[in-house]
N, C-alpha and C positions, 0 to 999 in steps of 0.2 A: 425719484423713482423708488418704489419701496422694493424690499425685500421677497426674493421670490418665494413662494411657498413651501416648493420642495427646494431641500439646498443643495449648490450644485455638485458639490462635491463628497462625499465622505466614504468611509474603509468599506462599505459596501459596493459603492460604485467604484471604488481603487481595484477590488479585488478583481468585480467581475470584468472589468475592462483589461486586468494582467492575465487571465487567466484567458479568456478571448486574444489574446496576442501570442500565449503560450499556444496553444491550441491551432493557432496559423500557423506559426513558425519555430515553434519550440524554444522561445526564450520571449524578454522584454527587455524594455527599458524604462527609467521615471521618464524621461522626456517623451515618449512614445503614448506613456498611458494618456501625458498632460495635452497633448497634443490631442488626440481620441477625445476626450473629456472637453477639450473646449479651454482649457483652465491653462495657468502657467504653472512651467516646474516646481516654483516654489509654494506653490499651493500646494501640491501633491504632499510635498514633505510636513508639511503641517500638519497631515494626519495620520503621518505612517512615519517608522523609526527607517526611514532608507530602503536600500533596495532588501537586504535583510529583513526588514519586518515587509514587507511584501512579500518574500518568499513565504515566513511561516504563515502570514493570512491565506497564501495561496495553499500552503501545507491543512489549515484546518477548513478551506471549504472544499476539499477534494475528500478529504477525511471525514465532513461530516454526513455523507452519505452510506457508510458503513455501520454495519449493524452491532450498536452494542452490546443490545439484548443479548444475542447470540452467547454471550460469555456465560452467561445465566442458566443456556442451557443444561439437561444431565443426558449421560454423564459426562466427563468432561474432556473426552477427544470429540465426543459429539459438538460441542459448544464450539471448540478449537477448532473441527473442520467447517464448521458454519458462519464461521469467524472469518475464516482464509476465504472461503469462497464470500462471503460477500465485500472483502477488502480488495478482493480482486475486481470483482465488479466495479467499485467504486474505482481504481484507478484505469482498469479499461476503458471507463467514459471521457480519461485525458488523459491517455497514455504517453504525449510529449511533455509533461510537467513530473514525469518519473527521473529521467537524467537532471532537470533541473533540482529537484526536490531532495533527492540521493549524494547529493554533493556538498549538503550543508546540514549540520547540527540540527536535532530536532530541539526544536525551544517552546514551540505554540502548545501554551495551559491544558487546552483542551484533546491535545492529541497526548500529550503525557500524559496524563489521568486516563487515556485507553489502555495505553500499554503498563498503567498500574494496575489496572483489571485486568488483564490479560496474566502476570506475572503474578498477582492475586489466587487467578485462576488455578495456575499449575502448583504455588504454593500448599497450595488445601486440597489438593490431589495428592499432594505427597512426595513432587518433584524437588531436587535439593537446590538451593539456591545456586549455586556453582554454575550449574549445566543450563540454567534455565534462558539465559541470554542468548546461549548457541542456538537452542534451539530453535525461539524467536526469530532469531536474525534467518536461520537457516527458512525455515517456513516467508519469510518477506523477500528473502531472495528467489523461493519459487515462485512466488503470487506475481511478484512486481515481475519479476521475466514473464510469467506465462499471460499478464498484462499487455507487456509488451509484444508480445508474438501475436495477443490479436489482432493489432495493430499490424502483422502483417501480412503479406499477400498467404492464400490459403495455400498456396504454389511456390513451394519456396528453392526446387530442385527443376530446373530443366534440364533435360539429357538431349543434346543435339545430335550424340550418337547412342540409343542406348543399347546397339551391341558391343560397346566399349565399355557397359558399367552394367552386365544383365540383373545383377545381382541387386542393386541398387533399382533398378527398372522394377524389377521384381517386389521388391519389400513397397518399393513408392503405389505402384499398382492395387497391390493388397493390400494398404493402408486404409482405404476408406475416405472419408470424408471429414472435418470438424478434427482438422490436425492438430489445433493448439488445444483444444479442451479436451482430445484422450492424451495427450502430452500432460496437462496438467493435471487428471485423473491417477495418472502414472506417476508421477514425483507425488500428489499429494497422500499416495497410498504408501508407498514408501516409507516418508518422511512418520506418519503417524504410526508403522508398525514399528517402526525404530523409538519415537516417545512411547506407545505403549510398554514397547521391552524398559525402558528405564522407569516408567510408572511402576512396575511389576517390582523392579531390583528395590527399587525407593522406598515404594510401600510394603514393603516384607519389613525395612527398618525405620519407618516411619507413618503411621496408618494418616490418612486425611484426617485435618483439622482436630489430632490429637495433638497436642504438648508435647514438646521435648523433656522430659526432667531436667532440669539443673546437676552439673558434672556435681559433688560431692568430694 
């Protein structure tokens, strides 16, 4: 019997078959993918470094739905908000591979080289290296939650007595509609008048994509 044309296994079909498992149940396993696949465990490992290199395969095809362009934008908390909102998007399309993915070292090539552009960005803006990780990290702690939240029910307060909590009845009432996305309107306006304030401190002592002189 010859060789079948398409082959039955590789990091493509690894991925999309862990990632379709993440997505049921919020984790996997190698025997689960092999199983799915058709294939034995020890095939699986032949094309993947372990369950670790399946996580970060799993980390860059979630990742590579995010827009990179966006960093390119001007000026550049414009870029930065266009950034977040569509990093968000991209993890709301698998919102159960955020706990998995949050709990392990980021290693995959191709998602490092984003957040060199990303750190690029705020560089030549005039942000001091120091600060620029919190920031980051602070902004991916909003996306990935507010990822998360759409993930859940729009309804997230029942009041079985609400003359026991009117106040709470009250605010939830005059809420509106599309709770997780004026939540995340709210943190991410926030979070950008606070980098703007340190743009502003920065660049009064350091203009964009000017030179530092050398101390003397």
């Amino acid at each position: 019997m010859g060789r079948p044309r398409t082959p039955l296994l590789d990091r493509e079909r690894i991925t999309t078959t862990a990632l379709q498992l993440v997505d049921e149940s919020g984790d996997f396993s190698v025997p689960q993918i092999a199983r799915r696949l058709g294939v034995q465990t020890g095939s699986v490992y032949h094309h993947v470094d372990g369950r670790d290199g399946i996580v970060e395969l799993l980390r860059e095809r979630v990742a590579s739905v995010i827009e990179t362009a966006t960093l390119d934008l001007e000026p550049w908390d414009t870029a930065v908000e266009a950034w977040a909102r569509s990093y968000r998007a991209a993890f709301a399309a698998h919102p159960r591979t955020i706990p998995l993915l949050m709990t392990s070292p980021v290693r995959a090539p191709r998602v490092l080289d984003q957040y060199e552009r990303a750190v690029t960005r705020l560089l030549d803006a005039g942000f001091e290296p120091a600060g620029i990780m919190a920031l980051i990290t602070a902004l991916e702690n909003l996306v990935l939650g507010s990822a998360l939240d759409l993930a859940a029910p729009e309804t997230m307060w029942e009041l079985p007595d609400r003359a026991a909590t009117p106040h709470l009845a009250a605010a939830l009432a005059a809420a509106g509609g599309h709770r997780a996305d004026r939540a995340f309107e709210v943190g991410l306006a926030a979070l950008m008048k606070h980098a703007r304030t340190l743009s502003g401190i920065h660049g009064s002592l350091r203009p964009p994509n000017f030179p530092v002189p050398p101390v003397t």
